[in-house]
C-alpha positions in Angstrom: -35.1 45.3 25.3 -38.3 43.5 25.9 -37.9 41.5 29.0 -41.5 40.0 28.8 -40.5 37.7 26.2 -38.0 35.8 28.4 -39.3 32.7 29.4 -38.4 29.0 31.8 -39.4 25.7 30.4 -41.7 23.2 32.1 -40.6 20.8 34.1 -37.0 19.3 35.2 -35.9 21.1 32.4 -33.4 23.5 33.3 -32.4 26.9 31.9 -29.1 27.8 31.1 -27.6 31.3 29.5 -27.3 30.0 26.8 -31.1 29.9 26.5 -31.3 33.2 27.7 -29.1 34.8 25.4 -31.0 33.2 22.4 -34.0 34.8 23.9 -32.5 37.9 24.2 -31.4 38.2 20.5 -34.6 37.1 19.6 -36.2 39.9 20.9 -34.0 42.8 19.3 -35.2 41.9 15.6 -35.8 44.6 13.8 -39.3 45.2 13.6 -39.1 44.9 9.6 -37.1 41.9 9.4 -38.8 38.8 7.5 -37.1 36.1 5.6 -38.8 33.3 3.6 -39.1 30.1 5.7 -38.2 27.6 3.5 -35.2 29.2 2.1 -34.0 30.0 5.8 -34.5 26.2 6.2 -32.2 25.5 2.7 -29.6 27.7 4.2 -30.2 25.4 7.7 -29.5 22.1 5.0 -26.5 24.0 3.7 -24.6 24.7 6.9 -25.6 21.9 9.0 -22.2 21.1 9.8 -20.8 24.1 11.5 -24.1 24.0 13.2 -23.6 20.7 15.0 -27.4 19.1 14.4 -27.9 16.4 12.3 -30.0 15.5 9.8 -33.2 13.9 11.4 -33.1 17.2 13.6 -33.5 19.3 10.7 -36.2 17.0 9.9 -38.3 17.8 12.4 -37.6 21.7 12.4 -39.2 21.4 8.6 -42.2 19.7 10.5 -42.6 22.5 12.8 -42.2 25.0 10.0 -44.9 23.4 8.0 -47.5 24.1 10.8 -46.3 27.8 10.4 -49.2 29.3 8.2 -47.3 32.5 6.2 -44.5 31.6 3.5 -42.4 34.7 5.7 -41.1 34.7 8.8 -41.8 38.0 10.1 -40.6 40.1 13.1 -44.7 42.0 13.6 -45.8 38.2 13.9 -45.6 35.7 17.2 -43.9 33.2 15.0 -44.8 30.5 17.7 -46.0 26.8 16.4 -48.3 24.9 19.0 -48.6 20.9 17.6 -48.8 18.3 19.2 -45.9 15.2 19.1 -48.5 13.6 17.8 -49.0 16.0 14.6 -45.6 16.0 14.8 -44.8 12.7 14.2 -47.3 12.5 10.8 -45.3 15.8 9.4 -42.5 13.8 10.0 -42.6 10.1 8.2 -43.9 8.3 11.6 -40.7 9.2 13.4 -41.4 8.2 16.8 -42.3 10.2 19.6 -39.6 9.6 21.7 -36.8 10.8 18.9 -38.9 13.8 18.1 -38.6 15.4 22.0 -35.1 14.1 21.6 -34.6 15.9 18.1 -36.2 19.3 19.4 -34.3 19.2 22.9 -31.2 19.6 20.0 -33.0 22.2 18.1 -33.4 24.2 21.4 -29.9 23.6 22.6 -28.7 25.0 19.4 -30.5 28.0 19.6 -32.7 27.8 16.8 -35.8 27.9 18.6 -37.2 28.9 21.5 -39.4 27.3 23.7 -42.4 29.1 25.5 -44.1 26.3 27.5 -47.6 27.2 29.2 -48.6 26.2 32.7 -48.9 22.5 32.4 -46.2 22.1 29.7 -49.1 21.7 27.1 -48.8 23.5 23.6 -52.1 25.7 22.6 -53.4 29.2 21.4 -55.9 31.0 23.2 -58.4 33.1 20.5 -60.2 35.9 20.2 -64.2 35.6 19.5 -63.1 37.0 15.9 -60.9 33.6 16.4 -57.6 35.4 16.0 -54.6 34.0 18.0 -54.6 36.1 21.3 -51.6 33.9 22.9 -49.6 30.7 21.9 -47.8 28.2 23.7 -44.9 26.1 21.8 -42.3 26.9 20.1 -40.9 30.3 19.0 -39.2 30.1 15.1 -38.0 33.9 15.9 -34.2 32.2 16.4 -34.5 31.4 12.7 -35.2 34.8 12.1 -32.5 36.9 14.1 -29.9 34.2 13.0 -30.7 34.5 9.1 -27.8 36.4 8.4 -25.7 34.4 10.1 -26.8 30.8 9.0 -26.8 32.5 5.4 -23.1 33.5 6.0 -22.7 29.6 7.1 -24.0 28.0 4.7 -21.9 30.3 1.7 -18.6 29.0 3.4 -19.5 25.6 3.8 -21.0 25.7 0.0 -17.2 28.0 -1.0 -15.5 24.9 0.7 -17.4 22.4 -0.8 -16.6 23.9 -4.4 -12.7 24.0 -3.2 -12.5 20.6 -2.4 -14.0 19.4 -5.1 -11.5 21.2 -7.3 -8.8 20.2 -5.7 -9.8 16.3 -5.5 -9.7 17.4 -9.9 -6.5 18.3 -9.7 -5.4 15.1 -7.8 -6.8 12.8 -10.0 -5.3 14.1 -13.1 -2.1 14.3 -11.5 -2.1 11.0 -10.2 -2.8 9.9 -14.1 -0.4 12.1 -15.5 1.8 10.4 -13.1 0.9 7.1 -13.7 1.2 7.3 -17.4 4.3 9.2 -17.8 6.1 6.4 -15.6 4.3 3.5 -17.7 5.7 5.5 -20.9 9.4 6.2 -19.4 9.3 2.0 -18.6 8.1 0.9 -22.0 10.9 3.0 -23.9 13.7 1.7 -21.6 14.3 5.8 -20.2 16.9 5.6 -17.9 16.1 6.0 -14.0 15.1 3.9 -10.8 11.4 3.5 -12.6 10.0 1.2 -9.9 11.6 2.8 -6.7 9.7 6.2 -8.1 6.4 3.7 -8.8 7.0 2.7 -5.2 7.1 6.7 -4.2 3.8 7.1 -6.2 2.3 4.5 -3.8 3.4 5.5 -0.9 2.1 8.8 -0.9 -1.4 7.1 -1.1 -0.5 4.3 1.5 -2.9 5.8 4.0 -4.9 7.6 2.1 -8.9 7.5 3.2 -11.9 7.3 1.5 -13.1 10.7 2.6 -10.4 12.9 3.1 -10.3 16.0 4.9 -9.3 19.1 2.9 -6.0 19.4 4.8 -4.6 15.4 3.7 -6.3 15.9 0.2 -4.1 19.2 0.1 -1.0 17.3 1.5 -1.3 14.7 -1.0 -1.8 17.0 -3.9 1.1 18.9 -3.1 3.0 15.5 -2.8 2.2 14.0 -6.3 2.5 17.5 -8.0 5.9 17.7 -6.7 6.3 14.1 -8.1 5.2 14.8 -11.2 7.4 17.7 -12.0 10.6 15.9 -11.1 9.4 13.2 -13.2 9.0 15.6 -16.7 12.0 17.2 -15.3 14.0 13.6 -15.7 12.1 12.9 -19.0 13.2 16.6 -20.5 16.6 16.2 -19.8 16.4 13.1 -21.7 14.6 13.9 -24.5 16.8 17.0 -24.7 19.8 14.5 -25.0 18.4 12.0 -26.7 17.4 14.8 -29.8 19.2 13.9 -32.9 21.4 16.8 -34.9 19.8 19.1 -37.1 22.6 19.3 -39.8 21.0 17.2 -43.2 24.6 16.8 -44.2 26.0 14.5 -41.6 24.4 10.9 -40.4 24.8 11.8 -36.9 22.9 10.8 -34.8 23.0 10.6 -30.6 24.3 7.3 -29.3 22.4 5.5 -26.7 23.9 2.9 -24.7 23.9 -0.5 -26.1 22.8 -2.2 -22.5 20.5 -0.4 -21.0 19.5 -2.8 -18.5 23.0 -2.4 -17.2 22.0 1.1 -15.5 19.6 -0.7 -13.5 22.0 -3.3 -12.4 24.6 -1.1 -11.4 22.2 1.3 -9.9 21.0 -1.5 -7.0 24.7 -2.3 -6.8 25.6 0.8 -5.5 22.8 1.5 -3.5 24.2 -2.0 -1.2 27.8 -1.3 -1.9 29.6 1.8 -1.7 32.6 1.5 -4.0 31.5 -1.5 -5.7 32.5 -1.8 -9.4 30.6 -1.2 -11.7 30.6 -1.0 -15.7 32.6 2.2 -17.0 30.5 2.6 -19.8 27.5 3.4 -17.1 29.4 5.9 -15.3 30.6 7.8 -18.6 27.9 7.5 -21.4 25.0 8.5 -18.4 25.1 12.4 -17.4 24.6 13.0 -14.1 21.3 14.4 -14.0 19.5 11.6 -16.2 20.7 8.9 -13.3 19.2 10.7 -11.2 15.4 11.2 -10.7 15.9 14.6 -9.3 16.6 12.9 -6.2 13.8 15.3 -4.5 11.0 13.0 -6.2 12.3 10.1 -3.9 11.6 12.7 -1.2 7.8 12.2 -1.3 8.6 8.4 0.4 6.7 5.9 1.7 6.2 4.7 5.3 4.7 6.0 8.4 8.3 5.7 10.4 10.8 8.4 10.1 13.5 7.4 7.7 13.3 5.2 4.5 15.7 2.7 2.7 15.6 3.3 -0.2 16.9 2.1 -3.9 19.7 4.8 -4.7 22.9 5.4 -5.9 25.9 6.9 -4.7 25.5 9.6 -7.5 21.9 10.1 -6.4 23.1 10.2 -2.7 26.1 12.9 -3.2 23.4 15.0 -5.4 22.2 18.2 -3.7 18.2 17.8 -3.0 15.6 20.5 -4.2 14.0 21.4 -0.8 9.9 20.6 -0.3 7.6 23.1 -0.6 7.8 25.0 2.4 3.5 24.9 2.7 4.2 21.4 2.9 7.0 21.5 5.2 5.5 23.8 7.6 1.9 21.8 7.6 4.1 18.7 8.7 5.9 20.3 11.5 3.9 22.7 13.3 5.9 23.9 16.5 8.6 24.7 14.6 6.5 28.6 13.8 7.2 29.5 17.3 10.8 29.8 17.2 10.2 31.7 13.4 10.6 35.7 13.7 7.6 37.3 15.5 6.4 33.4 16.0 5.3 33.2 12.2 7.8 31.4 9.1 7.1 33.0 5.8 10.2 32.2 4.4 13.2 29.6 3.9 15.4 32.0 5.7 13.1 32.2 8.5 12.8 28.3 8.8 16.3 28.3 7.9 17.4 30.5 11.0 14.3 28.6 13.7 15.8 25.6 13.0 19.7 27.4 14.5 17.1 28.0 17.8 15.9 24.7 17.4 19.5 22.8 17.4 20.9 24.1 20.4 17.4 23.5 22.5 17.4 20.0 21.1 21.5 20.0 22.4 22.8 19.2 18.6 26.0 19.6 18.2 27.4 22.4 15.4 29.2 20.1 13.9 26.4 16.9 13.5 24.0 20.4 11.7 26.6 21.2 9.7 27.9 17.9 8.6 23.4 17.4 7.4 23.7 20.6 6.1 26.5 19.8 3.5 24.7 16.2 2.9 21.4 16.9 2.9 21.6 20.8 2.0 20.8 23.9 3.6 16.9 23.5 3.9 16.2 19.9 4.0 18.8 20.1 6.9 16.6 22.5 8.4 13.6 20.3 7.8 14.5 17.6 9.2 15.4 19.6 12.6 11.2 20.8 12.3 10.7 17.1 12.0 12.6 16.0 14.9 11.3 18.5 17.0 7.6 17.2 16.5 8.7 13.9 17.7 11.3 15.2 19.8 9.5 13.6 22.9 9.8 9.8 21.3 13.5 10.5 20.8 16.4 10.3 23.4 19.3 11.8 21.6 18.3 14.2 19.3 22.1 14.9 17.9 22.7 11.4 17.6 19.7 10.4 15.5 20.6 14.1 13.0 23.5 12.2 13.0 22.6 8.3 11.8 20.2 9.8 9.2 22.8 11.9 7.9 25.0 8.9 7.4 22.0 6.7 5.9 21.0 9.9 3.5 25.1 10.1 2.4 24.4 6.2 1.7 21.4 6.4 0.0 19.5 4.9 2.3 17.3 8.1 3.9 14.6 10.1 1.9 12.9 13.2 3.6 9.4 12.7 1.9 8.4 9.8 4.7 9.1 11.6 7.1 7.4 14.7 6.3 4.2 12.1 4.9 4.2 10.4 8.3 4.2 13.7 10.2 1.3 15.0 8.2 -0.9 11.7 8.2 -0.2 12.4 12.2 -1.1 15.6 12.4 -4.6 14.5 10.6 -5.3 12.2 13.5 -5.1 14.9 16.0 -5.9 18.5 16.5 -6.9 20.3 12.7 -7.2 23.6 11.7 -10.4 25.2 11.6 -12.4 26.0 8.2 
């Protein structure tokens, strides 16, 4: 290694090893190393935001370029500019001279140049009589070139996630049409189903959504709706399949349809205030089980930034046996609950399934109050909630107890899962993310 190239700045300026290990990179470049400048630079654009510098920064790193003669950046060459702030300042628009030595203090601090200050601070070359640079005094663009790899690497991830997002906020919007429409359709021809508590759903899973989401809420949200929208055409198959007239051209038969269907409604919200309450016998007979119900799992993806929900359901829909959540979406809500997974990882249901056993006894829940969710709720959602509780288990003074009261509010119809797991995400967002 080449010790002569390490350098102090001028002045109060201090030296740190970070500065020193730059310089020492910079001066193992392979001797036939060269990149072109300007597309070292677009790569710079590219991955500005895994580099921390912003964009006026990078705006005066193309001035300082510019004053670099060769189109390459070659290792045989000093690779040291020399202007002045006040050249600098015309390369770049009139920015003032105050924000430029602000602006290159950055530059330096990220590692992407090097400064070699003379004797008095000044920048200048010293030539030969043939007028050939014998030394220079400024700044050294070698960083640029012993980081080119890297910054290249940079910039094709942030570009890769760029192209993923972008796909992904696709897939959301034409979900969130298809699920807009196909509720707008199932209103206008009278389907049965709780139509404006599953509207309400649809809104809720947007309640807090932002302008400029982060990968991980636009992912959350997609896997939301989609979930949504297959419970939906799930509903609408079954009655289509029902509704499908016979296919024998020598009988007139045809399927009867109940003569009131507003009464479905109205019995519905009865229920859902009144357990027991009468109701029409036509409702309960002509109605098959799974068209009053909206897969009750699409009222899962709730609304609300509180744990628990009341919601507008049935006794039917509260008795039926809940799909679980996708377990991506379960385990990006509740986070701690991987530790207590075999080996510290969950790949599985069974492996959420048998963390959340751990989880009950160290939150002091009784066997009986998991089992009794278990039987309501069903096997996984049981266990869900148990990951959910443990997030906030810190907010909460009796953990069995509160398993307990939304146990009884789910076997009334008055608890949906999908809050809570929304709410737990949209917190998760505001804190610690994961990386990439």
């Amino acid at each position: 290694m080449q010790l002569d190239h390490i350098t102090t700045p001028f002045g109060r300026r201090t030296v740190t090893y970070a500065m020193l290990a730059d310089q020492m990179t910079a001066a193992e470049i392979d001797d036939d190393a060269s990149v072109d400048k300007w597309k070292i630079y677009q790569a710079l654009c590219e991955a500005r935001p895994r580099l921390g510098i912003t964009d006026r920064a990078l705006a005066v790193l193309s001035a300082l370029i510019s004053f670099y003669p060769k189109s390459e950046l070659a290792a045989g060459d000093s690779l040291i500019v020399f202007p002045s702030n006040a050249q600098l300042s015309r390369r770049a628009n009139g920015m003032a001279e105050q924000t430029i030595r602000r602006h290159l203090a950055v530059l330096v601090s990220s590692g992407l140049l090097i400064r070699k200050d003379s004797a008095n601070g000044k920048r200048f070359a010293r030539r030969s009589r043939a007028g050939e640079i014998d030394e220079a005094f400024g700044f050294s663009l070698k960083p640029l070139l012993a980081r080119a790899e890297e910054i290249a690497q940079l910039a094709a991830e942030v570009e890769a996630e760029r192209l993923h997002m972008r796909r992904m906020k696709e897939r959301l919007t034409i979900c969130r049409r298809d699920v807009l429409k196909l509720i707008e359709t199932a209103l206008e021809e009278g389907a049965a189903g709780d139509w404006l508590a599953v509207q309400d759903e649809y809104r809720a899973i947007f309640a807090d959504y932002p302008r400029k989401p982060t990968l991980e809420m636009t992912t959350a949200a997609l896997e939301a709706i989609e979930f949504l929208r297959e419970n939906i055409l799930n509903h609408l198959e079954s009655q289509i399949k029902t509704a499908k007239p016979s296919g024998n051209a020598h009988e007139d038969e045809r399927h009867k349809q109940n003569s009131k269907p507003d009464s479905f409604f109205e019995s519905e919200l009865r229920l859902g205030k009144k357990r027991g309450a009468d109701c029409d016998p036509v409702d309960r007979n002509d109605v098959e089980p799974e068209i009053m119900d909206i897969k009750s799992t699409a009222s899962g993806v709730g609304q609300g930034a509180a744990i628990g929900h009341s919601g507008r359901q049935s006794d039917n829909l509260a008795g039926f046996v809940r799909q679980p959540f996708p377990l991506g979406m379960v385990l990006s809500a509740c986070r701690e609950i991987r530790d207590y997974g075999p080996g510290g990882a969950i790949s599985s249901w069974r492996d959420l399934m048998g963390a959340a056993v751990v989880v009950r006894s160290t939150l002091g829940v009784s066997p009986s109050a998991y089992e009794e969710a278990c039987a309501i709720l069903g096997p996984e959602n049981a266990a869900t909630v148990i990951a959910c509780i443990l997030e906030r288990a810190g907010h909460i003074n009796s953990a069995g107890g509160y398993l307990r009261d939304l146990t009884s509010r789910a076997e009334r119809g008055e608890f949906s899962l999908g809050p809570m797991l929304m709410a737990q995400i949209r917190a998760n967002g505001t804190g610690e993310r994961r990386a990439g």
